[in-house]
C-alpha positions in Angstrom: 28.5 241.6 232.5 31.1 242.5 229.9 32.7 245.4 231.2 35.4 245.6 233.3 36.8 248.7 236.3 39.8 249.6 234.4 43.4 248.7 236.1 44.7 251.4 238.1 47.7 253.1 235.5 44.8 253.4 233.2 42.9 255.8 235.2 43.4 259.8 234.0 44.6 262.3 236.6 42.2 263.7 238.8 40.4 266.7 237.7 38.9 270.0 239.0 35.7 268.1 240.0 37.6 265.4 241.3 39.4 267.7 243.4 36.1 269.6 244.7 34.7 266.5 245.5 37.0 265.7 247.4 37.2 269.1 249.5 33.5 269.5 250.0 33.4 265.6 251.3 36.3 267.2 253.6 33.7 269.9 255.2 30.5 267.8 255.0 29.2 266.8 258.9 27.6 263.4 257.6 27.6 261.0 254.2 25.5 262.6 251.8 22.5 260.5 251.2 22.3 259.8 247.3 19.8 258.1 245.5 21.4 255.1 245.1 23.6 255.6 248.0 24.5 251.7 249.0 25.7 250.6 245.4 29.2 250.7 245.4 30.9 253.2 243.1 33.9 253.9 241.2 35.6 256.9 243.1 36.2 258.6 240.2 33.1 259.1 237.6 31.2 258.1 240.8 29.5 255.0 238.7 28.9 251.7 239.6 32.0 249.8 239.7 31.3 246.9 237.5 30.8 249.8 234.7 33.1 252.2 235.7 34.1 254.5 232.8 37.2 255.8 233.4 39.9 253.7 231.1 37.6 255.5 228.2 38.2 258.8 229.1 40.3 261.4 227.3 41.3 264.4 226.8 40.5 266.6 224.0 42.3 269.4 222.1 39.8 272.5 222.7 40.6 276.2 222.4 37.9 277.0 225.1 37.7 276.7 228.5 35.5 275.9 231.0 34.1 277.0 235.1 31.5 275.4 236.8 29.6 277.7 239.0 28.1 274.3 241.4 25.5 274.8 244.1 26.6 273.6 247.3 25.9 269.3 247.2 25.7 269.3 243.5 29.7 268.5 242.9 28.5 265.5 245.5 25.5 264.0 243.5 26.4 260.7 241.2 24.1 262.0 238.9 25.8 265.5 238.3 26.8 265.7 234.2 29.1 268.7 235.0 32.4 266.6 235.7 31.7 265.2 232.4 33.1 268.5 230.9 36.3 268.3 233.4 36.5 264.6 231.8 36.9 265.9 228.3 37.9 269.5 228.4 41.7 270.2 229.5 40.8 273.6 230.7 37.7 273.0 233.1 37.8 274.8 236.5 35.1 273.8 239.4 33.7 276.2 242.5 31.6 275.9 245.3 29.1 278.6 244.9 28.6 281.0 248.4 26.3 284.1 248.0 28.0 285.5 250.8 31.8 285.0 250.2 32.5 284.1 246.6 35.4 282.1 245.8 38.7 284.6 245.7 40.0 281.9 242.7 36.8 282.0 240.6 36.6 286.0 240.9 40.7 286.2 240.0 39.7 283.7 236.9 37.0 286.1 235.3 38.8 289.1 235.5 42.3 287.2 234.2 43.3 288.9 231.0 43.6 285.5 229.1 40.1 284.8 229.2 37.1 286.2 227.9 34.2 284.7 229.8 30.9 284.1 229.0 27.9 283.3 231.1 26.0 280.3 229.3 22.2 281.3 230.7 18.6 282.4 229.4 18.7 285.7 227.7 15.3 286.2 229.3 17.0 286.4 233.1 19.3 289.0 232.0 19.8 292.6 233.6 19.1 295.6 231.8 22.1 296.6 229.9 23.4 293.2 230.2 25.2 291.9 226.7 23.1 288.8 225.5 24.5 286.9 222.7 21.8 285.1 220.7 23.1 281.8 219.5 20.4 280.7 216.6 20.6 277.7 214.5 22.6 277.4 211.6 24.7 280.8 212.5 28.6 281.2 211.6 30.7 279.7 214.1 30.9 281.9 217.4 34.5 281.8 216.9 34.6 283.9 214.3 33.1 287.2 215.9 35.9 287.3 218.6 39.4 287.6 218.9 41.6 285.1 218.6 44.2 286.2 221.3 41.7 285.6 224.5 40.5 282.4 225.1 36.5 281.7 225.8 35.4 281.0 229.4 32.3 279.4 229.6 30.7 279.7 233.1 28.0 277.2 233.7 25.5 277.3 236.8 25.6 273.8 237.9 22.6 272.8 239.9 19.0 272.1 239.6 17.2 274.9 237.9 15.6 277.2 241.3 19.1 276.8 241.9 20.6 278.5 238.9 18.5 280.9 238.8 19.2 281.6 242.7 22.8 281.8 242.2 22.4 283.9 238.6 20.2 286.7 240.9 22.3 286.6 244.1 25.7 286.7 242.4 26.5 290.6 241.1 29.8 289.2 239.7 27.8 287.3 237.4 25.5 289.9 236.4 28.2 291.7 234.7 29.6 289.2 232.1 28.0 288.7 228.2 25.3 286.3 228.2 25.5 283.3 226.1 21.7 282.8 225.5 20.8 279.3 223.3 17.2 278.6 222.5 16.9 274.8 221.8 14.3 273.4 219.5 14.0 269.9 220.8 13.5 268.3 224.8 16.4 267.7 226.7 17.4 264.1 226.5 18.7 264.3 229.6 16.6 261.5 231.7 17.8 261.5 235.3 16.7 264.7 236.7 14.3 266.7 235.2 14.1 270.3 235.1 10.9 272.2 236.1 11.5 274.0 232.9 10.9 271.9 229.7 13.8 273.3 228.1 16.3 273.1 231.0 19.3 270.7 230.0 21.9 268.9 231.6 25.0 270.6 232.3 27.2 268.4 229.8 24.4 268.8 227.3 24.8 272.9 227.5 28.5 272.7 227.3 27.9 270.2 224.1 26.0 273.5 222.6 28.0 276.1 223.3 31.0 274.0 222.1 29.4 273.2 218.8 28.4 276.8 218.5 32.0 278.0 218.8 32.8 276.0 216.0 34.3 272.7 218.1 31.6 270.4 216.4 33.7 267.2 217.3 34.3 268.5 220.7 30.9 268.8 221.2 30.0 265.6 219.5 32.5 263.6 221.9 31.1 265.5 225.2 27.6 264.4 223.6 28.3 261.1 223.0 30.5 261.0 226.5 27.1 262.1 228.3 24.7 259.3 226.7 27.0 257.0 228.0 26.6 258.6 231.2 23.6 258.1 230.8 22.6 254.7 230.0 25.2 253.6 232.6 23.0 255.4 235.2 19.5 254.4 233.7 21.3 250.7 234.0 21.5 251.4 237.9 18.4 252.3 238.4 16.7 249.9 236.6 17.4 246.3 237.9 20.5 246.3 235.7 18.6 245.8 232.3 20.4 244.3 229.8 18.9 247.1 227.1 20.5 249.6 229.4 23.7 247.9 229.2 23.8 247.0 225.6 23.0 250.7 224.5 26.0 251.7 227.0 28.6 248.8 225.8 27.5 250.2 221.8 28.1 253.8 223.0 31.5 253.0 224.2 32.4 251.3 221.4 31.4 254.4 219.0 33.4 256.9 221.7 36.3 255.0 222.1 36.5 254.5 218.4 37.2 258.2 218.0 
């Protein structure tokens, strides 16, 4: 084993998911039972502690921002990808998802006149009437077809995919912002929980997308290469600790922190 939990004054601030981890551990009447739930984890990125991540992490310089729309347990689950984005991005806001009393802070952030926010989500769910924006390969950056003096909110759906779609349908706010619609042309790579949908990706992937189609292509290759770390380092957990896990990880690391 050749990496090391980072020394305490190396460790970033907590972020939004760190803080709604936090709260919904607060309200939650028992441990949550995790895969995995006995190894013993780095508080932060919620990995195991002999390869906890968090002396790598940094922040990036990104003109967009970021809310994570999470279903209920999801901000609780070690293999969630969205905190990934809070990680990296500056600007990442988190919520607790309610169908019947929607967070007053999330509802405030939508309608705040800095932002302009976009839902990232299949065209094909869409309401009649709803703006979808089509994001095709090889386009001009997204950047470029909005003004400059509001800054772009992605809003991300953060759970499994029946989930997502649940809170998409039961969520009128929702309904009512531009759809960011992509259309991927390979798989996911994303390994540890597979959608029902063979296009379905993990939350950091999407937000590695949308970034890239703004125009942020480094952003979006550091959040990439930030989530196949993630990754291998949980592939590595599950699977006796193999050394191929934890080479592919240690190489990773090396390439991100080389940056």
């Amino acid at each position: 084993m050749t990496i090391a939990a980072p020394s305490s004054d190396k460790i970033p601030v907590l972020h939004a998911v760190h803080r709604l981890h936090a709260y919904r551990q607060s309200i939650a009447t028992r441990p949550y039972a995790a895969r995995g739930m006995k190894v013993v984890r780095c508080g932060s990125c919620l990995l195991p502690q002999q390869i906890c991540t968090c002396s790598s992490r940094k922040l990036l310089s990104s003109q967009t921002a970021f809310a994570l729309v999470m279903y209920d347990t999801e901000v609780l689950k070690p293999s969630n990808s969205g905190r990934l984005i809070a990680d990296l991005i500056p600007d990442t806001h988190a919520f607790l998802w309610s169908r019947t009393q929607p967070d007053p802070q999330l509802l405030a952030l939508l309608n705040h006149p800095e932002y302009q926010p976009f839902l990232v989500f299949p065209g094909d769910y869409a309401l009649p009437g709803q703006q979808i924006i089509e994001v095709q390969p090889q386009m001009p950056p997204l950047a470029s077809r909005f003004a400059k003096e509001r800054i772009p909110l992605f809003v991300l759906l953060d759970g499994c995919w029946r989930e997502a779609v649940k809170m998409f349908r039961k969520s009128p706010y929702l309904q009512q912002l531009p759809v960011l619609s992509f259309h991927p042309e390979t798989l996911a790579s994303y390994q540890l929980r597979k959608g029902q949908r063979e296009f379905q990706l993990g939350t950091a992937e999407v937000a590695a997308m949308t970034l890239n189609a703004w125009g942020e292509q480094a952003n979006a290759e550091a959040l990439q290469l930030w989530f196949n770390i993630f990754v291998e380092a949980t592939l590595w957990s599950r699977s006796a600790r193999s050394p191929e896990c934890l080479a592919r990880m240690q190489a990773l690391l090396a390439e991100f922190n080389a940056r």
